[in-house]
SERO-4910 file (N, C-alpha, C, O; in steps of 0.05 Angstrom, whole numbers):
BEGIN
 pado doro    nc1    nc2    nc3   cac1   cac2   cac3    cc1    cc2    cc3    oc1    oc2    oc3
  Unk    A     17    -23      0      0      0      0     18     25      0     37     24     16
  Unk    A     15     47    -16     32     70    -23     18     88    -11      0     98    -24
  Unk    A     22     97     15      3    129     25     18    155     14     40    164     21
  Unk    A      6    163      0      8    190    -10     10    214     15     30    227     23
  Unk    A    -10    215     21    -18    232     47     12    232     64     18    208     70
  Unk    A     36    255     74     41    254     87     29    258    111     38    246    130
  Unk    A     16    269    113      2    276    145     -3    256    160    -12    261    182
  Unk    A     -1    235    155     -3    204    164     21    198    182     20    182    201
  Unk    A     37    207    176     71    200    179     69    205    218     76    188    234
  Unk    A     58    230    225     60    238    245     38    219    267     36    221    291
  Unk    A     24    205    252      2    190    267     18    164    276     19    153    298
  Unk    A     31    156    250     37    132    260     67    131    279     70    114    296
  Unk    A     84    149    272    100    158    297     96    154    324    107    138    340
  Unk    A     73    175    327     58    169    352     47    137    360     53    125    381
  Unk    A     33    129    343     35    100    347     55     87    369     56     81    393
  Unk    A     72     88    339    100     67    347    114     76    372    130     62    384
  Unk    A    107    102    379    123    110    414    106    111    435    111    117    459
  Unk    A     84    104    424     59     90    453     67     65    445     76     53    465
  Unk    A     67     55    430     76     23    441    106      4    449    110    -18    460
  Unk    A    125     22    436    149     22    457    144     35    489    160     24    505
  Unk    A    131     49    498    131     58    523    109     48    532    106     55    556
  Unk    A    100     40    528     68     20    528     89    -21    546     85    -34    566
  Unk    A    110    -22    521    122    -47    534    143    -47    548    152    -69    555
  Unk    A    159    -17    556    182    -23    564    175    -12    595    192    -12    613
  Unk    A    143     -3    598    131      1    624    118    -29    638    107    -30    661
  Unk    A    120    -50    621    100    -74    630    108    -83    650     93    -95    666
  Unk    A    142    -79    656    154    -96    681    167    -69    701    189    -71    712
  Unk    A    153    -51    704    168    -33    717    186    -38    747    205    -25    756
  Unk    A    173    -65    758    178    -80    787    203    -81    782    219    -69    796
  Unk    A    211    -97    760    236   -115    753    261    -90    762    260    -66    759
  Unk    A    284   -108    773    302    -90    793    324   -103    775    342    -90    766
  Unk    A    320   -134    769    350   -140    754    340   -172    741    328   -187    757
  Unk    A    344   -182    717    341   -203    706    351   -222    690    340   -220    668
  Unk    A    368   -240    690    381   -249    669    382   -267    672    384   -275    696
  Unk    A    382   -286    650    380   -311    644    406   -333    636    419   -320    620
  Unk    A    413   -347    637    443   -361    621    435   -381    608    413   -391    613
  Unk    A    451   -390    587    439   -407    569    463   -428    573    485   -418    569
  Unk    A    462   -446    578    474   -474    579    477   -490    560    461   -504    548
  Unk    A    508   -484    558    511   -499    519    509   -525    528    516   -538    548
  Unk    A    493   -529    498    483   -563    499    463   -574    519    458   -598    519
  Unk    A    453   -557    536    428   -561    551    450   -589    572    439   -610    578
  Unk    A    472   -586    578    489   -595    596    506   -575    615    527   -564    612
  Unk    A    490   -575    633    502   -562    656    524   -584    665    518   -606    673
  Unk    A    550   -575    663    569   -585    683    577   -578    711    576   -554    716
  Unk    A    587   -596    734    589   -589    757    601   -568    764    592   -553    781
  Unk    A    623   -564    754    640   -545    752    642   -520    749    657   -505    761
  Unk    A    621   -513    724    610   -490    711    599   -475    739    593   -486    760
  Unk    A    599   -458    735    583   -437    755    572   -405    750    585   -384    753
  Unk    A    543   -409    741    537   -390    730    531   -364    751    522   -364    773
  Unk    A    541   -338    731    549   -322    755    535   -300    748    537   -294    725
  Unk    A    515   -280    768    509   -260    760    520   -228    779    536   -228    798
  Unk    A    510   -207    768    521   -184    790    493   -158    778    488   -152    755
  Unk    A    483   -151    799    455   -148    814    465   -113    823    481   -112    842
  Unk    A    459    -87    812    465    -68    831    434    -54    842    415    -46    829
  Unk    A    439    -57    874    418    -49    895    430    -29    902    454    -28    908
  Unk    A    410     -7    902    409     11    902    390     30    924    398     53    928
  Unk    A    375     23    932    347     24    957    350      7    974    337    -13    967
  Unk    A    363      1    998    358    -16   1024    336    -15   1031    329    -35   1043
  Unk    A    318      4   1029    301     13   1042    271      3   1032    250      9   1043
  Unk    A    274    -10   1013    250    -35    999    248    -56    992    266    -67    979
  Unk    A    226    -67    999    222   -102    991    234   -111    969    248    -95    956
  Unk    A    233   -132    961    244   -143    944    233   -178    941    237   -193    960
  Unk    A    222   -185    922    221   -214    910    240   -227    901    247   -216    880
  Unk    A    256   -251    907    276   -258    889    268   -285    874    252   -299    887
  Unk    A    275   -293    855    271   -322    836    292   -330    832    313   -317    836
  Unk    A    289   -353    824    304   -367    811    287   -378    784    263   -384    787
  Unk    A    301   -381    755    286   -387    738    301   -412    720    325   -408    713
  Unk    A    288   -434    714    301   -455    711    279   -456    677    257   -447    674
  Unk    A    293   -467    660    282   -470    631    298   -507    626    321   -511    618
  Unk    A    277   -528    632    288   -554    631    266   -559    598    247   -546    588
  Unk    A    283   -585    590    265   -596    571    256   -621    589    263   -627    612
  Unk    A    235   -639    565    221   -655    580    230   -678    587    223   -695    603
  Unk    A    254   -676    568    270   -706    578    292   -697    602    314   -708    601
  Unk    A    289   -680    621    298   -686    642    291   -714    655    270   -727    653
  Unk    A    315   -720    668    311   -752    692    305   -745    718    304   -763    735
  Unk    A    300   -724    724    292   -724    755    270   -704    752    267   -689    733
  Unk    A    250   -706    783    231   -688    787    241   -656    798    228   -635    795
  Unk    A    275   -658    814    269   -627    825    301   -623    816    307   -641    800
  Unk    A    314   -613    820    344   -598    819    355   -579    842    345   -559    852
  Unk    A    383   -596    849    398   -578    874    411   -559    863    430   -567    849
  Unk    A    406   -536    865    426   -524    865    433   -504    893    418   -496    911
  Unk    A    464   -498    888    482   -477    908    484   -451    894    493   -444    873
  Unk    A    470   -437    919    468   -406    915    482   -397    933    475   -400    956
  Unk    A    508   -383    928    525   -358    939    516   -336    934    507   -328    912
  Unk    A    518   -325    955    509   -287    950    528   -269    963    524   -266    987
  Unk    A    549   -256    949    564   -243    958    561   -218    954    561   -205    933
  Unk    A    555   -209    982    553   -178    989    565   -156    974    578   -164    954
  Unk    A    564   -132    977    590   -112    973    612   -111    992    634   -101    991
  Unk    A    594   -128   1016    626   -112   1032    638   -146   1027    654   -150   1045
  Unk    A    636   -164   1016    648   -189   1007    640   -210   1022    649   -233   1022
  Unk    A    616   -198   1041    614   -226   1061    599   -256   1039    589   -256   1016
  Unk    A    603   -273   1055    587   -293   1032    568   -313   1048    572   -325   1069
  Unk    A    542   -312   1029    528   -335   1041    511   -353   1020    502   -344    999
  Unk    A    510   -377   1028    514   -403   1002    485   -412   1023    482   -406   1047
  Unk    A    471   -423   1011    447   -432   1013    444   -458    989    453   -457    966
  Unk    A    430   -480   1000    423   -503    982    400   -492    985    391   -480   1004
  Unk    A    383   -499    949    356   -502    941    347   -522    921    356   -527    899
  Unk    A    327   -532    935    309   -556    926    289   -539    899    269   -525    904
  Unk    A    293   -541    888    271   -534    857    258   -561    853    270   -581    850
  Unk    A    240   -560    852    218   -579    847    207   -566    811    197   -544    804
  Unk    A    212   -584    798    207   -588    773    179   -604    765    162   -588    757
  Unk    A    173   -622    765    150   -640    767    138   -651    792    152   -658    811
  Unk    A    116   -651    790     97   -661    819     94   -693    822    101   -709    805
  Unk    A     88   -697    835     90   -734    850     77   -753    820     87   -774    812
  Unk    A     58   -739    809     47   -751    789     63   -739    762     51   -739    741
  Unk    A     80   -733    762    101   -730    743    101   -705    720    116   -701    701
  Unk    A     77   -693    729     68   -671    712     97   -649    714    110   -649    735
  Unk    A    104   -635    696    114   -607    698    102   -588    709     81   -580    699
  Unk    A    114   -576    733     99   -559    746    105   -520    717     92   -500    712
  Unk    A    131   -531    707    134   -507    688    113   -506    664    100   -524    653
  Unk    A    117   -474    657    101   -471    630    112   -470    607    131   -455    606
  Unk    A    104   -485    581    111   -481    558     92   -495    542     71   -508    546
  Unk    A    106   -488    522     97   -516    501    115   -526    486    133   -512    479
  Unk    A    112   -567    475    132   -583    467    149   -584    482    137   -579    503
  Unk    A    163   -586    486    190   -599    501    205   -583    521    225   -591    533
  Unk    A    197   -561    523    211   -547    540    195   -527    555    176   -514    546
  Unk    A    207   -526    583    192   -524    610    202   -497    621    226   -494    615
  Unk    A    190   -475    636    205   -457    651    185   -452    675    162   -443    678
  Unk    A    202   -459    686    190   -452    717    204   -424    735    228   -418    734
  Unk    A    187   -410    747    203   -387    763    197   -399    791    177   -412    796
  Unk    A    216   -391    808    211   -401    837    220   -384    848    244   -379    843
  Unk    A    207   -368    865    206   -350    886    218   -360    908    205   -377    919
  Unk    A    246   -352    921    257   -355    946    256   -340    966    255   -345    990
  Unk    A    255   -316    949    249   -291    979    227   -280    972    220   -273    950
  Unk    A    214   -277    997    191   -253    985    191   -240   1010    195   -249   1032
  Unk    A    187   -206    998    194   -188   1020    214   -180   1037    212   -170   1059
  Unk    A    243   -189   1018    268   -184   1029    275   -166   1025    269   -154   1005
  Unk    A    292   -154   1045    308   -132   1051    337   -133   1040    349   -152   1050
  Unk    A    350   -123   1025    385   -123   1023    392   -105   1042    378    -86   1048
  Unk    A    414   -112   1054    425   -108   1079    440    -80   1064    435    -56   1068
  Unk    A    463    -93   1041    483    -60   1039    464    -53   1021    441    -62   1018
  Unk    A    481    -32   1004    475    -13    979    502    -20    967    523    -18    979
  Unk    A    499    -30    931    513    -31    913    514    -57    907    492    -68    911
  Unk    A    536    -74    896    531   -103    872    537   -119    885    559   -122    896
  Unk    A    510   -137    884    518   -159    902    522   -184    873    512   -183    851
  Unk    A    536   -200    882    542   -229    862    528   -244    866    528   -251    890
  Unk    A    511   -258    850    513   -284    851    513   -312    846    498   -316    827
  Unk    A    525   -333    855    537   -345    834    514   -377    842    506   -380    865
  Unk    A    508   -397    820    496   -414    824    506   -435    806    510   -435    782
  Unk    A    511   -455    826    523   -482    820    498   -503    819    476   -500    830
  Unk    A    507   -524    804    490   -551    798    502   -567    825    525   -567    832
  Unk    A    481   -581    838    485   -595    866    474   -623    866    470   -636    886
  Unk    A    469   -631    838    463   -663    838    473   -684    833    464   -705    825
  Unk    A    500   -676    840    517   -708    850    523   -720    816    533   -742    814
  Unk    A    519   -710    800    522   -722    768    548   -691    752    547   -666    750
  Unk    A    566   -710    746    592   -694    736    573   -671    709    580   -648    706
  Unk    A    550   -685    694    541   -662    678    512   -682    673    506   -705    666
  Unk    A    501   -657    680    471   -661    686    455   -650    652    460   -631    638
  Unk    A    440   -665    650    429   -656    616    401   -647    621    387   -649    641
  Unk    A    397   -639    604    368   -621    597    356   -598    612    332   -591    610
  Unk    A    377   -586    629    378   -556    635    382   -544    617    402   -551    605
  Unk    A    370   -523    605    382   -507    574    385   -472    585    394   -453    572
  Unk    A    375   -473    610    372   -441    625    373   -438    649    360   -454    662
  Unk    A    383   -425    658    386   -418    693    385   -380    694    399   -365    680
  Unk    A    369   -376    711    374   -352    720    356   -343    749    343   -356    765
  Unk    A    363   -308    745    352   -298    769    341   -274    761    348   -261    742
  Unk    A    316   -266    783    304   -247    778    295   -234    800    282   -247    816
  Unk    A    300   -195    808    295   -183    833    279   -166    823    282   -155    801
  Unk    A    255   -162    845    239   -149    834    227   -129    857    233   -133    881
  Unk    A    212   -113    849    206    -90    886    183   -110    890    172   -119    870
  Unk    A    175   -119    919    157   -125    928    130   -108    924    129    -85    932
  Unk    A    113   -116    916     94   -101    914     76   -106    942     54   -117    937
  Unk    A     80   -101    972     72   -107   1002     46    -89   1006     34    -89   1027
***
């Protein structure tokens, strides 16, 4: 279609910058998010995927996740992994978590479609960060197997509490 009419030009402008600001307002909560992609959907033991987080407000809630992207031929129902969180001022604290992937009847508790699953799992809700500035952190595979298959994604996500 050939529009002649410039006067159009200015309409659809407008458009296109209500709907960039229309989607880059959808997650305004979101504080920090990223995902890692696991070549070959083989997480190795060794590997340790690492992120760095800058907090900036002590002074508000906060949601934290963990976000796991398995396909369906995973062999187990949940996944260990080791979470370090290193402060700014360097202190460190390592926490084991149980992710539950599929329920007793074997369903995927994640959403997708075909073969591949993503689940978010909420660890904190309504946490406080202690300092101000970049905290690390780093998450290891904790299931006793030298390289674990059909993880294809790991990440984390902070978000303001909405209390």
């Amino acid at each position: 279609m050939y529009i002649k009419n410039n006067n159009s030009y200015p309409l659809l402008i407008s458009l296109i910058l209500t709907l960039v600001l229309l989607f880059s307002s959808c997650d305004s909560d979101r504080v920090y998010e990223k995902n890692i992609k696991i070549p070959n959907s083989t997480w190795n033991r060794l590997e340790i995927l690492k992120f760095n987080a800058e907090i900036s407000d002590t002074t508000l809630n906060y949601n934290f996740y963990l976000n796991v992207r398995n396909n369906v031929d995973y062999e187990y129902s949940n996944l260990y992994v080791f979470l370090n969180t290193i402060m700014p001022s360097q202190s460190i604290v390592r926490d084991t978590v149980e992710i539950m992937l599929a329920g007793p009847d074997g369903k995927w508790l994640g959403k997708g479609w075909g073969k591949h699953k993503e689940l978010y799992l909420q660890i904190g809700k309504n946490m406080k960060f202690p300092e101000m500035g970049t905290y690390a952190f780093e998450i290891e595979q904790a299931m006793r197997v030298d390289l674990l298959k059909n993880i294809s994604n790991m990440g984390i996500r902070i978000e303001k509490a909405n209390s």
